[in-house]
DRENPA-3360 file (N, C-alpha, C; in nm, 2 decimals, always signed):
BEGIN
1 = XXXXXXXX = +0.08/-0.12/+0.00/+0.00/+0.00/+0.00/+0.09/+0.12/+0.00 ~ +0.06/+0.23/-0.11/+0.14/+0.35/-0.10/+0.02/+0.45/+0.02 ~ +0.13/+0.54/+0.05/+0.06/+0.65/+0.08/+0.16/+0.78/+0.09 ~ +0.11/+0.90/+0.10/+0.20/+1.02/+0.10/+0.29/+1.06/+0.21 ~ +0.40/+1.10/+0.16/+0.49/+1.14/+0.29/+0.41/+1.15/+0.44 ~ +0.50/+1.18/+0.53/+0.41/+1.18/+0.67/+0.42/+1.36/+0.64 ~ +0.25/+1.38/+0.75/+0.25/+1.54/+0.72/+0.33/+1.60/+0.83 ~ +0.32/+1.75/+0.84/+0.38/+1.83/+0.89/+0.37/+1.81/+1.04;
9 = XXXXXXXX = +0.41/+1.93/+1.09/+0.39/+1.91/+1.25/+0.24/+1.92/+1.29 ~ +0.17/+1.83/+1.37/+0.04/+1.86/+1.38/-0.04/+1.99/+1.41 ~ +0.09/+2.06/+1.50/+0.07/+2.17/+1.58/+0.01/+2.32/+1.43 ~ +0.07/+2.21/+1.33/+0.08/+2.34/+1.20/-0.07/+2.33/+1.08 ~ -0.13/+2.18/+1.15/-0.24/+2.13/+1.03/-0.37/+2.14/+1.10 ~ -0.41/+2.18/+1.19/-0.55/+2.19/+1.28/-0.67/+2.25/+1.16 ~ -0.73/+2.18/+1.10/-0.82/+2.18/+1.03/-0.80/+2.19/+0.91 ~ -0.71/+2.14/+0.88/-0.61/+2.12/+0.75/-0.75/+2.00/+0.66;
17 = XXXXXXXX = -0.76/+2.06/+0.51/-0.89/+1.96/+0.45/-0.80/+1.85/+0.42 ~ -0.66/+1.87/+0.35/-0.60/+1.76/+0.31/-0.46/+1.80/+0.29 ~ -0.37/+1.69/+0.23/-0.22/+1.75/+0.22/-0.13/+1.74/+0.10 ~ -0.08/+1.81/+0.07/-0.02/+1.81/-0.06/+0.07/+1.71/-0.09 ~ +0.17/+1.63/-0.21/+0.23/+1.56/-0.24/+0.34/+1.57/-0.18 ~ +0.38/+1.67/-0.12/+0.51/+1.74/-0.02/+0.51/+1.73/+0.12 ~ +0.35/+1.71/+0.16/+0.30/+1.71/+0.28/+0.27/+1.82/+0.36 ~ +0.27/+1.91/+0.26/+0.17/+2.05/+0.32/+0.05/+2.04/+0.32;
25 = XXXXXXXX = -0.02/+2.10/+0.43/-0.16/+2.06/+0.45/-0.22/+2.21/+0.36 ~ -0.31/+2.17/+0.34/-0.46/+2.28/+0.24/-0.56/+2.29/+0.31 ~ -0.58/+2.42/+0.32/-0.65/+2.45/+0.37/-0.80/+2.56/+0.31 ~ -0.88/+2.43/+0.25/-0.96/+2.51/+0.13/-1.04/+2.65/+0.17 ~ -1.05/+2.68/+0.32/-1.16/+2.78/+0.37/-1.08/+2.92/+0.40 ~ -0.95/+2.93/+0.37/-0.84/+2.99/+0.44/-0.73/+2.93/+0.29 ~ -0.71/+2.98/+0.21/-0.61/+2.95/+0.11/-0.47/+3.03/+0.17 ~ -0.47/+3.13/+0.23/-0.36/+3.17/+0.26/-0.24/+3.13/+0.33;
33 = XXXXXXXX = -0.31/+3.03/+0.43/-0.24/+2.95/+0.53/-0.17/+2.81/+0.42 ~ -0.17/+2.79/+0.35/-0.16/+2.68/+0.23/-0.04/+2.76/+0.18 ~ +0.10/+2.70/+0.20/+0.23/+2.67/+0.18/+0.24/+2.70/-0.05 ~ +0.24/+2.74/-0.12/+0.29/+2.71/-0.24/+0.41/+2.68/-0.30 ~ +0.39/+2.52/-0.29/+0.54/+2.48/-0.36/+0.53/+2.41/-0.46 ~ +0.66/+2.47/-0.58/+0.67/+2.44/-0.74/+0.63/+2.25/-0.72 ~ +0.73/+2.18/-0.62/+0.71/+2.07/-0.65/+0.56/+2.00/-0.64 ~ +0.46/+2.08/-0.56/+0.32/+2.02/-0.51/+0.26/+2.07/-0.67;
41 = XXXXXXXX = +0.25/+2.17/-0.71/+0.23/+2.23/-0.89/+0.26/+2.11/-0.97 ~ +0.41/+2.05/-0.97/+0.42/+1.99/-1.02/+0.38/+1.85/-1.09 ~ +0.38/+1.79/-0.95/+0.36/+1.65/-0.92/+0.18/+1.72/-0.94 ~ +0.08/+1.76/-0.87/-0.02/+1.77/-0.89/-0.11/+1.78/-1.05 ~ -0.04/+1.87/-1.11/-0.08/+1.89/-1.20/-0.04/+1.81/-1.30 ~ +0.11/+1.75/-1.30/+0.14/+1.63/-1.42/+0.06/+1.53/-1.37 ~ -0.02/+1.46/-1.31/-0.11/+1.36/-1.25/-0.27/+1.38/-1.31 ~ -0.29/+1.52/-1.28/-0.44/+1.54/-1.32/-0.45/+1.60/-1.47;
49 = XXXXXXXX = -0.56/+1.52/-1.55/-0.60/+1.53/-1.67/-0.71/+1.62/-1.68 ~ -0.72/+1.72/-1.79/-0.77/+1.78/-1.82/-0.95/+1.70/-1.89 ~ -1.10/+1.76/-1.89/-1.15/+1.71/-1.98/-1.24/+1.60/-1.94 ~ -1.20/+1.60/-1.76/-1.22/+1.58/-1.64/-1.20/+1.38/-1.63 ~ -1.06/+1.40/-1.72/-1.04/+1.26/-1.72/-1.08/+1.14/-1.86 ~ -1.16/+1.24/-1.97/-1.21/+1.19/-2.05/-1.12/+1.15/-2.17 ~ -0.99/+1.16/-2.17/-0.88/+1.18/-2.20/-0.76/+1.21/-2.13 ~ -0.60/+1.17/-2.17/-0.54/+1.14/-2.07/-0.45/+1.29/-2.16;
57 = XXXXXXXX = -0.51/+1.42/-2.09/-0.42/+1.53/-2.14/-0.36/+1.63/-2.02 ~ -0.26/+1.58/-1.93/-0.21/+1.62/-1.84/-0.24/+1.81/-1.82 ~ -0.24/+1.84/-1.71/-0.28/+2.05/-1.67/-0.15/+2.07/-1.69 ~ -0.05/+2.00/-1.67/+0.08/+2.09/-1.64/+0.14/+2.11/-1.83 ~ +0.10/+2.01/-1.91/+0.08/+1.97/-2.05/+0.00/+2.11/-2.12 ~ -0.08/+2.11/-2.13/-0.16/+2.22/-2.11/-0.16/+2.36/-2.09 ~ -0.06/+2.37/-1.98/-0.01/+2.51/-1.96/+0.11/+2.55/-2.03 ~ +0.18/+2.41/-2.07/+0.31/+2.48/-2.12/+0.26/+2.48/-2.31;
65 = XXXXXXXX = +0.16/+2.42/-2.32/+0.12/+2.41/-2.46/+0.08/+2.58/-2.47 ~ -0.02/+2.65/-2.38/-0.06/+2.80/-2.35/+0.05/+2.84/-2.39 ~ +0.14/+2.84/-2.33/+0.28/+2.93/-2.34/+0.29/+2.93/-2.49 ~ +0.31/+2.81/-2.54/+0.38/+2.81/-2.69/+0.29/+2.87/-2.77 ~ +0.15/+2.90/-2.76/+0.04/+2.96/-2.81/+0.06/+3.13/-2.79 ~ +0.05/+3.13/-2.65/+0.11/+3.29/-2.60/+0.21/+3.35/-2.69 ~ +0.31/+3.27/-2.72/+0.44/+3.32/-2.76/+0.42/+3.36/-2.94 ~ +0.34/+3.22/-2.98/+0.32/+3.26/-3.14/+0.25/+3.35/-3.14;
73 = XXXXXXXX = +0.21/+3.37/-3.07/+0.04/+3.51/-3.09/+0.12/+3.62/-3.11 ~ +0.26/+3.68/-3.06/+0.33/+3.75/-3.02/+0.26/+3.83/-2.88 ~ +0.22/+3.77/-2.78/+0.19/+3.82/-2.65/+0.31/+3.84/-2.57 ~ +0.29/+3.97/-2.51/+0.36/+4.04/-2.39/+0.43/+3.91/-2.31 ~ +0.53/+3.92/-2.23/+0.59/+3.86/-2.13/+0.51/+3.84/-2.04 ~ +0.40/+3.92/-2.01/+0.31/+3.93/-1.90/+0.22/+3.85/-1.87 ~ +0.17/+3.85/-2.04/+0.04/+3.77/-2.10/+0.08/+3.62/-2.10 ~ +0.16/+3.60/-2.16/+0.24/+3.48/-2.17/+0.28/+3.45/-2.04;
81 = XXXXXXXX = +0.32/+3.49/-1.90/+0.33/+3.49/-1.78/+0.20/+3.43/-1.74 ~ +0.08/+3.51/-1.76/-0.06/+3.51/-1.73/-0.09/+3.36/-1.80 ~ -0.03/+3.34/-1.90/-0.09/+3.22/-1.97/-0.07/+3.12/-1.92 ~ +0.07/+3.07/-1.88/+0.13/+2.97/-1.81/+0.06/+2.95/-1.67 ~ +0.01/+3.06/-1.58/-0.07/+3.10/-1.45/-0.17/+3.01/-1.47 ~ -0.27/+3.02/-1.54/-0.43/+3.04/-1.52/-0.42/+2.92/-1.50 ~ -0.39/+2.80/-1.50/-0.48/+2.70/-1.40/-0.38/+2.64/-1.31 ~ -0.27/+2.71/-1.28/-0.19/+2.65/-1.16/-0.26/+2.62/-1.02;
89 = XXXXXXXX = -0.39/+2.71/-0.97/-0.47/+2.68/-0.91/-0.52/+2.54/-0.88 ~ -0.50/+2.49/-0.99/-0.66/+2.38/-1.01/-0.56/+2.25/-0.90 ~ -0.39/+2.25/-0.93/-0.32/+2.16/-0.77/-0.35/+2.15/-0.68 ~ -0.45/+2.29/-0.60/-0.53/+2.27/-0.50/-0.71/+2.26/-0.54 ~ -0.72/+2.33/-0.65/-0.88/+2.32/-0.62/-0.92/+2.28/-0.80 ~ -0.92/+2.16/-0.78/-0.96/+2.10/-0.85/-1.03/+2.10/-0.98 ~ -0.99/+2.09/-1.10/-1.06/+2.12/-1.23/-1.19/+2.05/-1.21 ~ -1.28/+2.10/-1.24/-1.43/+2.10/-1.29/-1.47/+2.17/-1.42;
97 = XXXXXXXX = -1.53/+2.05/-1.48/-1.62/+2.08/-1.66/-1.69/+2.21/-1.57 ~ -1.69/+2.31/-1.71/-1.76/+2.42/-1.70/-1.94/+2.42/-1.67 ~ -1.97/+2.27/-1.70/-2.14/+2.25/-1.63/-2.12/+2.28/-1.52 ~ -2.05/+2.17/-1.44/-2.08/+2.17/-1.35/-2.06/+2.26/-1.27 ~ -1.92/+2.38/-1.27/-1.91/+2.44/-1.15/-2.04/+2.58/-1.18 ~ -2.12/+2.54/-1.28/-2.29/+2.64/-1.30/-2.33/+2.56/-1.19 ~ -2.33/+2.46/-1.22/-2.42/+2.39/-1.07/-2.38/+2.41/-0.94 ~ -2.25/+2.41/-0.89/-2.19/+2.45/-0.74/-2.15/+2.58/-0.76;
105 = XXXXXXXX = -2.29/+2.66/-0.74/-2.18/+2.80/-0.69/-2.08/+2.82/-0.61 ~ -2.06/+2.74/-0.52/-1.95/+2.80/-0.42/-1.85/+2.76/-0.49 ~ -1.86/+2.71/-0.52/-1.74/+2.67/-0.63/-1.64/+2.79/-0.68 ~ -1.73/+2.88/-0.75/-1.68/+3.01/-0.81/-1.59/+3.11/-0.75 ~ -1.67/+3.11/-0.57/-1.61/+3.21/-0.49/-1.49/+3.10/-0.44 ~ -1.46/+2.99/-0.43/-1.35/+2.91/-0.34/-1.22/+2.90/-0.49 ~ -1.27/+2.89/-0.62/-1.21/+2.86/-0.71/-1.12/+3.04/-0.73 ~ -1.19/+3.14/-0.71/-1.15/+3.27/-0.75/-1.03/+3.31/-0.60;
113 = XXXXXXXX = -1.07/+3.23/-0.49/-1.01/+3.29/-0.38/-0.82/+3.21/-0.37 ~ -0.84/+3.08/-0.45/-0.71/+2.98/-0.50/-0.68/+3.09/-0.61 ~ -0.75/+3.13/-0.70/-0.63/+3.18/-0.79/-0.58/+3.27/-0.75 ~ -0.61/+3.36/-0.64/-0.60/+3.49/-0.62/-0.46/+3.47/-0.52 ~ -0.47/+3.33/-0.46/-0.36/+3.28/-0.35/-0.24/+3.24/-0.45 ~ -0.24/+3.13/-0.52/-0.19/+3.11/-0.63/-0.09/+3.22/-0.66 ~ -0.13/+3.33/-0.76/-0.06/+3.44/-0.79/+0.00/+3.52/-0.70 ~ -0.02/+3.51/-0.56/+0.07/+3.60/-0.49/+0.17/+3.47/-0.43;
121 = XXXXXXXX = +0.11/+3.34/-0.45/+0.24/+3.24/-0.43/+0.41/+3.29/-0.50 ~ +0.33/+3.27/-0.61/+0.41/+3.32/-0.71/+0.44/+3.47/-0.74 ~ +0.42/+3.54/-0.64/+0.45/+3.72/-0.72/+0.42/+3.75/-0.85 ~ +0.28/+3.72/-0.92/+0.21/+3.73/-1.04/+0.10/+3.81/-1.02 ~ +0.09/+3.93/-1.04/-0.01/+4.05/-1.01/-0.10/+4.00/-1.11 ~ -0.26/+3.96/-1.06/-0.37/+3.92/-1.13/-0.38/+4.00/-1.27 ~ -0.45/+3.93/-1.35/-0.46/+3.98/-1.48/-0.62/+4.06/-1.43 ~ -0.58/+4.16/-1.53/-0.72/+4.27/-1.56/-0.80/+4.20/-1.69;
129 = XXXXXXXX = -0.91/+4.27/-1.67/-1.01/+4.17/-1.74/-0.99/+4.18/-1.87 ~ -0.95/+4.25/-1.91/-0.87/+4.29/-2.09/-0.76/+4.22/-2.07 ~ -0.66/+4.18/-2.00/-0.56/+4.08/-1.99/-0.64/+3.92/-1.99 ~ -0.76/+3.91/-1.91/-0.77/+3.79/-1.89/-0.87/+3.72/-2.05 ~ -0.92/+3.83/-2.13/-0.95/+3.78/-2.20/-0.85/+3.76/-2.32 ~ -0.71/+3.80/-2.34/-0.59/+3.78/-2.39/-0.58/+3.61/-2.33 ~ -0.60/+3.61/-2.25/-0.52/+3.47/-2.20/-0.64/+3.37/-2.23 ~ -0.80/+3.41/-2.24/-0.92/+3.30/-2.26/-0.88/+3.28/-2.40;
137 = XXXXXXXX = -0.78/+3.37/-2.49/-0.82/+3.36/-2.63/-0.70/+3.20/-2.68 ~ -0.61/+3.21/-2.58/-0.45/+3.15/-2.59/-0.53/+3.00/-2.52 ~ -0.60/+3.00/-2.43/-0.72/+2.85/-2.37/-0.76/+2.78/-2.45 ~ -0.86/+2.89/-2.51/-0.95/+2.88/-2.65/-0.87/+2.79/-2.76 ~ -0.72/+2.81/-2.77/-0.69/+2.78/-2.91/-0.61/+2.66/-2.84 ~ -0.61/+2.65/-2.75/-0.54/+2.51/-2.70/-0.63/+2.41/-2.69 ~ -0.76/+2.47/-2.66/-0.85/+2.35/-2.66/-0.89/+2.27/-2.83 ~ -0.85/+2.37/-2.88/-0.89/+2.38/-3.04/-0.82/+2.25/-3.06;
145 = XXXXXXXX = -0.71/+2.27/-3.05/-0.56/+2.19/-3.13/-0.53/+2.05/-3.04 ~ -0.59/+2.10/-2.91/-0.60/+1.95/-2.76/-0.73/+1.87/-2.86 ~ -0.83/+1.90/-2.85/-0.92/+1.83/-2.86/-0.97/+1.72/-3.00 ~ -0.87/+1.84/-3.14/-0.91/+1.77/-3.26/-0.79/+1.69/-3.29 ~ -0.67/+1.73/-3.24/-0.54/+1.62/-3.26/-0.54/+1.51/-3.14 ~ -0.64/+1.49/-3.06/-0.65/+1.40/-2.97/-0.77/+1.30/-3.00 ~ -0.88/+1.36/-3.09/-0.97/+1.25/-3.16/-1.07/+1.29/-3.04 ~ -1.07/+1.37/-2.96/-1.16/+1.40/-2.82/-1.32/+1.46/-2.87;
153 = XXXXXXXX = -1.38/+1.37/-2.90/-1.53/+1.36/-3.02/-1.63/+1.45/-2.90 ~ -1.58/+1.43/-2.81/-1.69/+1.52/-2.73/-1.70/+1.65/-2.65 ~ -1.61/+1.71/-2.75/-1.51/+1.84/-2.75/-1.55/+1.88/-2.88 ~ -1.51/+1.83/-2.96/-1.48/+1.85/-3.10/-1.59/+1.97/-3.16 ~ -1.72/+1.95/-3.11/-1.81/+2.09/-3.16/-1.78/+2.19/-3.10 ~ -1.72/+2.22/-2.92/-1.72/+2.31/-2.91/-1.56/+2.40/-2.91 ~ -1.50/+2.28/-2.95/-1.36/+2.38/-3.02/-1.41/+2.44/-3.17 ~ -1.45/+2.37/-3.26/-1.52/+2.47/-3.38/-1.55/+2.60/-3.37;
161 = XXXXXXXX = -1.59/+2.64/-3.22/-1.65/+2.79/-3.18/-1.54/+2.87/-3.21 ~ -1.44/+2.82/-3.18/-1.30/+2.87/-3.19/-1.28/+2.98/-3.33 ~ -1.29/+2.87/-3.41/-1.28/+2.90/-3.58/-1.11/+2.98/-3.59 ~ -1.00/+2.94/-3.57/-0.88/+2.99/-3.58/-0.86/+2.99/-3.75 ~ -0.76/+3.11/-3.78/-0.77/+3.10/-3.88/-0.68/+3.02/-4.01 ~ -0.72/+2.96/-4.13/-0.59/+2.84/-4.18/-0.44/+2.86/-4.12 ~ -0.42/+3.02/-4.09/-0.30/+3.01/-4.08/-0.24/+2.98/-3.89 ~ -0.36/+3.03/-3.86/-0.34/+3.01/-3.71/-0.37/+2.88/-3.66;
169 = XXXXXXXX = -0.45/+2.77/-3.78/-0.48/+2.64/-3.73/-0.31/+2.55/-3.77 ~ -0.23/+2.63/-3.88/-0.12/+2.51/-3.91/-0.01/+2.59/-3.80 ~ -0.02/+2.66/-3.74/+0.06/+2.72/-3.65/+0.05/+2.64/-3.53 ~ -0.12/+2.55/-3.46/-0.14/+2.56/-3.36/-0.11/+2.38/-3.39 ~ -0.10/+2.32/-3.53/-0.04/+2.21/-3.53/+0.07/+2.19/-3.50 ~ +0.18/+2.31/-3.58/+0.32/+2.31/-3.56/+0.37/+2.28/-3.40 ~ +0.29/+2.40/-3.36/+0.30/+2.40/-3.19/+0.27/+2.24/-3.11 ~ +0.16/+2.19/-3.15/+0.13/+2.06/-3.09/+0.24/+1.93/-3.15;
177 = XXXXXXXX = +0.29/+1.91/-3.26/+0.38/+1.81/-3.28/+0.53/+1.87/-3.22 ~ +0.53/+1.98/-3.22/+0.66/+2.00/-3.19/+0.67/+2.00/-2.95 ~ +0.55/+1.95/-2.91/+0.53/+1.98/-2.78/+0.61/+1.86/-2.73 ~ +0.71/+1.85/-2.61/+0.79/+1.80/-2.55/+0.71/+1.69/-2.48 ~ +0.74/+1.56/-2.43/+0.66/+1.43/-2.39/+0.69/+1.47/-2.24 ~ +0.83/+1.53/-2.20/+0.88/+1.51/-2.04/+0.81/+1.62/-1.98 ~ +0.74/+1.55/-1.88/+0.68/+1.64/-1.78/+0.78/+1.77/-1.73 ~ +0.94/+1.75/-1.68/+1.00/+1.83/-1.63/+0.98/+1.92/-1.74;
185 = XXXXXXXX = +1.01/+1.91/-1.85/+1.02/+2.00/-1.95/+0.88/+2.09/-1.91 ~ +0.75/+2.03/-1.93/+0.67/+2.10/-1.94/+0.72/+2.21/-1.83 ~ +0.72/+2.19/-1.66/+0.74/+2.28/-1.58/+0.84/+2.41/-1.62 ~ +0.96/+2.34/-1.68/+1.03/+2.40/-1.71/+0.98/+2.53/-1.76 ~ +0.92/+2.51/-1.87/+0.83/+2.58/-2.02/+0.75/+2.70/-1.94 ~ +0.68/+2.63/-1.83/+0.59/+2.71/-1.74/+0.67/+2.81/-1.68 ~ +0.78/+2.74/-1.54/+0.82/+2.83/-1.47/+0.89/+2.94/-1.52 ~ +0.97/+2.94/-1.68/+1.05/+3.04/-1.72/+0.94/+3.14/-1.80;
193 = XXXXXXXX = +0.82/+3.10/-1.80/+0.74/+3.22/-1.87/+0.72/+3.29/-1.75 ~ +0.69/+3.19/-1.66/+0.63/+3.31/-1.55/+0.75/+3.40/-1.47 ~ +0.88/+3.37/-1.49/+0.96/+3.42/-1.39/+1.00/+3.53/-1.49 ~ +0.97/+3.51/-1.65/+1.04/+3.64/-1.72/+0.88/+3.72/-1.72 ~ +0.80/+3.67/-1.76/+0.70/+3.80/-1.72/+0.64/+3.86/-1.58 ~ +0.76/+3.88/-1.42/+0.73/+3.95/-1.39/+0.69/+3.86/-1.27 ~ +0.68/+3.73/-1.26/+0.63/+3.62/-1.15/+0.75/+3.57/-1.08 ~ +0.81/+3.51/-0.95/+0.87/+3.43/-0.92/+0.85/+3.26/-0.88;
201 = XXXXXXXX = +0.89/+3.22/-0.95/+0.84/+3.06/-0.91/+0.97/+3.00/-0.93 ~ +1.04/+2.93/-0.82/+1.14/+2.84/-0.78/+1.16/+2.74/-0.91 ~ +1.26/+2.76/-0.96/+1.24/+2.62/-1.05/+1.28/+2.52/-0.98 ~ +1.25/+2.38/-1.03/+1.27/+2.28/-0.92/+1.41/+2.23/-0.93 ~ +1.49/+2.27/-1.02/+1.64/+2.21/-1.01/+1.65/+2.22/-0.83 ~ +1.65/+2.35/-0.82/+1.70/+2.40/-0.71/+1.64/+2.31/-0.54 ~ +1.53/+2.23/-0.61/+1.50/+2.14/-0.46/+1.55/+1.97/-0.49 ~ +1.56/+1.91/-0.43/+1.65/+1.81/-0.38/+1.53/+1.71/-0.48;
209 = XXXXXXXX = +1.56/+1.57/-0.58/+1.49/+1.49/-0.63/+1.38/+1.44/-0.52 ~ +1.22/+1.47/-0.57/+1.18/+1.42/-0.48/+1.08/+1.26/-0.49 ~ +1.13/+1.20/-0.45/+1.02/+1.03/-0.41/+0.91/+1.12/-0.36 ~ +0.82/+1.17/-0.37/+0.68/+1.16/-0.32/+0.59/+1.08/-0.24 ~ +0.61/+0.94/-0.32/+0.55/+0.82/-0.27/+0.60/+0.72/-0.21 ~ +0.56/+0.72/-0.07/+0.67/+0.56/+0.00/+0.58/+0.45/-0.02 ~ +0.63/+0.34/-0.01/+0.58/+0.20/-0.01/+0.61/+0.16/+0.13 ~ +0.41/+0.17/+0.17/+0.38/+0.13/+0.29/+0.40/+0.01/+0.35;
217 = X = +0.41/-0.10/+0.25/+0.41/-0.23/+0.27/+0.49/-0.32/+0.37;
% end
């Protein structure tokens, strides 16, 4: 039987909802007391699939594909910063299809209060809503290029909304065959957009290889 490192000092987790892959505890009611480390990003997000599992298309995959989109679009450092950002959240609070989180409002206020934590993890001053629709357009075209080079049939109509244009659809191919397999890389891809537009985020060279998982056995 596996299970995650042992957690922190008890004295430090009193109402702790759960604990990260590092063994920091989360604390969904109170995001600020919740530790942000590159490696819990990491490991969280190379694990969880986008699409809510309907397909096996990794968040941390995903973000660094943003970037490569950000970057052809010729977006700001910022934007492209912002792009790499927008679902680093989801390591604590969880991707949900866009039905559903209509159906859990709380959802919205707990999901808005993680990104907001998130970004100051990282020294990433929130996007303005003319920024953030820069960064829904760089989503938008990832989902385009995720969903029809993945055969993902139950997507497929509403990436069409998309409608990129011939030149922006052999661009968003180029970008997808040319997309790296190693997870490190992806982080990589991530943490250097965000640290040149303006964010700090630890690259993980700099923390010790980590086993995450012991065998309980």
């Amino acid at each position: 039987m596996k299970r995650y490192l042992f957690r922190s000092d008890p004295a430090e987790i009193t109402n702790a909802t759960h604990w990260t892959a590092t063994g920091k505890p989360v604390f969904f009611n109170d995001p600020y007391k919740t530790i942000i480390d590159p490696r819990d990003l990491y490991i969280h997000l190379t694990h969880q699939s986008r699409y809510a599992g309907a397909i096996h298309l990794p968040i941390l995959l995903h973000l660094a594909l943003c970037v490569k989109i950000a970057k052809a679009l010729g977006l700001s450092h910022r934007l492209v910063a912002l792009s790499a950002a927008h679902d680093l959240h989801e390591a604590y609070c969880q991707d949900l299809t866009s039905a559903l989180k209509k159906e859990i409002t709380a959802y919205y206020f707990l999901e808005a209060d993680w990104i907001s934590r998130v970004h100051a993890g990282i020294s990433l001053d929130m996007p303005s809503p003319e920024e953030a629709e820069e960064v829904k357009l760089v989503d938008l075209y990832a989902l385009w290029i995720e969903t029809l080079s993945m055969g993902f049939t139950g997507h497929v109509e509403i990436a069409k909304w998309v409608q990129p244009t011939e030149k922006m659809q052999a661009k968003l191919e180029s970008i997808w065959k040319m997309m790296p397999n190693d997870p490190e890389h992806w982080m990589l891809i991530v943490t250097e957009a965000i640290n040149n537009g303006g964010g700090a985020l630890p690259a993980l060279s700099k923390y010790p290889k980590l086993n995450y998982l012991e065998n309980n056995e």
